[in-house]
N, C-alpha and C positions, 0 to 999 in steps of 0.2 A: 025491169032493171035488177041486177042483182052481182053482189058483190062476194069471193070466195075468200073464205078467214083460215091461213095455214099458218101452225105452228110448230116446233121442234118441239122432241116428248119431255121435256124437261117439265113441262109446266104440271107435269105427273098427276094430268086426268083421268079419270077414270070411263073406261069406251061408255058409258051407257050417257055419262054430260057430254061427252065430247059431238056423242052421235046426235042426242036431243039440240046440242046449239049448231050442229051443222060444221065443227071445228074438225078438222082434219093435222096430222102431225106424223111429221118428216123424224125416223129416231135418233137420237143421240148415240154414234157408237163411243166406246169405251177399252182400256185393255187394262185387264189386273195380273200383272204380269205380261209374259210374254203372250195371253190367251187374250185375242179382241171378240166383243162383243158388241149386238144394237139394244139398245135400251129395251127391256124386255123379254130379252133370251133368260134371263136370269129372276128367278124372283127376289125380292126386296130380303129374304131373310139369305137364300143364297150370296147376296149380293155381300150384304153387311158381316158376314160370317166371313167369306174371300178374303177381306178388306182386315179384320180385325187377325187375319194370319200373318199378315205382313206383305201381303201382294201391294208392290206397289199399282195405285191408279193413274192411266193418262187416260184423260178426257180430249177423243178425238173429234166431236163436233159428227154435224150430219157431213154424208159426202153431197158433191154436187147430185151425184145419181139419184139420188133417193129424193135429194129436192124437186128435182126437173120431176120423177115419178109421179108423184104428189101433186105437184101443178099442172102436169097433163090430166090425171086422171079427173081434178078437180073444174079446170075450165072450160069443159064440153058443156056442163049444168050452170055456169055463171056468166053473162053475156058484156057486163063490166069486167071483165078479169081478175087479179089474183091481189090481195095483200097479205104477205109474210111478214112475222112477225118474229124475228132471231132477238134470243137472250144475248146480251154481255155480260161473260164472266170470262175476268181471268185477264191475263196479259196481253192473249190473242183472241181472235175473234174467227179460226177455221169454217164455223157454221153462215155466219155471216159471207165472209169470202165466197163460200164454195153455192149460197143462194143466189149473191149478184152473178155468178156465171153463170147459171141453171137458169135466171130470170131473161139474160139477152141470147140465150139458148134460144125462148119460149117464143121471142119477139121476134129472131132472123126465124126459125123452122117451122113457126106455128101460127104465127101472127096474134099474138096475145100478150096481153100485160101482166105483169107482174113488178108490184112495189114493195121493195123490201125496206123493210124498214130493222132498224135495231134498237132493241129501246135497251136503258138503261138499268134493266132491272130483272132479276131471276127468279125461275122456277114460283114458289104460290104468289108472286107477286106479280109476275108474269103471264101466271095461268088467272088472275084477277084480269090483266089487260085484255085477254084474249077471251075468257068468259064479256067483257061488256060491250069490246068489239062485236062478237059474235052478237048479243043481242041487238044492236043497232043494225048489222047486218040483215038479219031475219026480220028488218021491219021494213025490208024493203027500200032504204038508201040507198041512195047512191054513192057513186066513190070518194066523191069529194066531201060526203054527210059522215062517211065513214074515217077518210081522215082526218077530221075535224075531230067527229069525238075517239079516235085513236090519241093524239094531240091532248086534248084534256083530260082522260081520261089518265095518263102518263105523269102528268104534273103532280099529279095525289095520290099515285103508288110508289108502293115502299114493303121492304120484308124483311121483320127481325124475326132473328134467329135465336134459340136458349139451348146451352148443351151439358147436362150434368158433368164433366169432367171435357178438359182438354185434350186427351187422349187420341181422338182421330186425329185434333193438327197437328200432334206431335207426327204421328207415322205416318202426316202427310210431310213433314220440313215443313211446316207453315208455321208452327208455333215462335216462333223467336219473331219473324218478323209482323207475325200479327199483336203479337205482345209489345213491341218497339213501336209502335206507329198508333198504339192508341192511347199512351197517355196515361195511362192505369196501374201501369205497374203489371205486377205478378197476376198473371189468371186463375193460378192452381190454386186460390184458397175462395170459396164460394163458387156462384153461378152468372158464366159469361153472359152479358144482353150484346147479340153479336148483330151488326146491320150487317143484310149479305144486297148491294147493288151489285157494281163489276165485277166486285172481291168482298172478302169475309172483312169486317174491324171491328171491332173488340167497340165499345159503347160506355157499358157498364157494367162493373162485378156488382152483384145481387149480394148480399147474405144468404138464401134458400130461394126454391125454385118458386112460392107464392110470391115472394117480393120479386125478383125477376120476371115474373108474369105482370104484375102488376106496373113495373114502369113499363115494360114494353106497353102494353093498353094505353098507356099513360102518352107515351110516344106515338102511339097511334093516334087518339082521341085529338092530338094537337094537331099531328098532319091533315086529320080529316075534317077539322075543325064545325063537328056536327051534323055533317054533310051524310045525308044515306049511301052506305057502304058495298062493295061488293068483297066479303073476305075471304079468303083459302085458308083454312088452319093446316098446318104438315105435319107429319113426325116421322121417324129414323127409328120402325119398330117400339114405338113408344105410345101408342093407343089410349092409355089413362092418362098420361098428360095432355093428350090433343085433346079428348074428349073433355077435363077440366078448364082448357084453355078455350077451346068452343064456347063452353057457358059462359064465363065470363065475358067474353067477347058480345054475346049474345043479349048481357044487360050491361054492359056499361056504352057499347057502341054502337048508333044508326046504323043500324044493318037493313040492307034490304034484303040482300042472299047470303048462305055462308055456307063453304064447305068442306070434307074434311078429304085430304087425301094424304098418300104414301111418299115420304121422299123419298126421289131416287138419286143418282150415281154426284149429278152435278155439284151441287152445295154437300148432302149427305156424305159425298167422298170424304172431304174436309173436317166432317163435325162429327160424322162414327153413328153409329146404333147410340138410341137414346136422345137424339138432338126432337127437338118440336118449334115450331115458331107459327108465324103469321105473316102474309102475304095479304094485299088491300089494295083497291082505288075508288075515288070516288062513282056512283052513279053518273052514267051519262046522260046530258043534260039531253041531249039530241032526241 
């Protein structure tokens, strides 16, 4: 029995975990400006360089084609069929949409399954679901073991976000209405504690980036409520704060794994060069 774990690159693994958990991923196109691109084509420092010119970004989601790709190539080796695993962010859900078509592609042409599921939650928190899935997977579950702990493991992820300045949501148009909707006030004077689920909200302003770091842990520690961890630390070209933030994570919270990767286009669009956060669910029980 065997079950295949796809996801969209947002969850901005790096190939050598993705290929170790058997996790495979559909990319995220993008256009900065009039120039589109798939997640990838561009390096992270390319990327965030485009972006701080004034290129506006739209985040175009995978296409269908690229999904159905992925789940062909993946369900010749998996005899349970497929579960996709698409981010929510944002007002619409393109990646989503363009999987469920790709999925009853697979089912009329090819006779295989494909369950797509959309969780609630983005990029290192996301790549947190899809890391725990993937190990339940490779224990040889079955589908039903694997949405089960899909299912719990969801309930306990979550991903704040920290970004020295407001600056990207400005020259994203997000600034105003992420500043209205959280209750806080003015973002510009200290350091935003940002929860990114569907969309970015504003949490709490920090005085400096240690106390920022420290409620988000703080916010985490209660989510996870002791529970052994699976965490993602991220950053936006930011490497000494992920690398600070790892450690700390690493004594004050049940960690079982942790690891560090690069933000790309998704969230990073929004929060500019310089953002860092954390991405978590619990261990599955399964």
């Amino acid at each position: 029995m065997s079950v295949a774990i796809v996801c969209d690159s947002s969850v901005d693994l790096p190939a050598e975990l993705l290929s170790e958990r058997g996790l495979r991923t559909a990319p995220v196109g993008y256009s900065l400006g009039a120039t589109y691109y798939s997640q990838g084509e561009q390096s992270h420092a390319e990327f965030y360089d485009t972006l701080a010119r004034g290129e506006r970004l739209t985040l175009n989601g995978v296409t269908s084609e690229d999904w159905e790709t992925i789940f062909e190539e993946v369900a010749a080796d998996h005899d349970e069929g497929v579960i996709c695993l698409c981010q929510a962010f944002g007002s619409s859900s393109p990646s989503f949409d363009a999987a469920e078509y790709a999925s009853r592609r697979m089912e009329h042409f090819h006779d295989v399954s494909v369950r797509v599921h959309q969780t609630p939650r983005s990029t290192a928190a996301q790549a947190a679901i899809a890391l725990a899935v993937a190990r339940v997977a490779q224990s040889s579950a079955d589908l039903v073991a694997v949405e089960q702990a899909l299912d719990e493991v969801t309930l306990s992820a979550d991903i704040f976000m920290l970004a020295p300045d407001v600056d990207g949501l400005d020259r994203a148009g997000e600034l105003s209405a992420v500043q209205s909707q959280s209750g806080i006030g003015s973002l510009d004077f200290g350091v935003p504690v940002f929860r990114a689920r569907d969309r970015i909200k504003a949490v709490e302003l920090a005085d400096d980036a240690d106390q920022a770091e420290d409620s988000l842990l703080a916010r985490a520690a209660e989510i996870l409520n002791g529970q052994p961890a699976i965490l993602v630390v991220t950053h936006a070209l930011a490497p000494e704060a992920a690398e600070r933030l790892r450690q700390k994570a690493s004594e004050r919270l049940a960690v079982d794994e942790i690891h560090v990767t690069e933000l790309g286009p998704t969230v990073g669009g929004l929060l500019g060069a310089g953002a860092w956060g954390l991405g978590f669910c619990q261990t599955p029980t399964t």
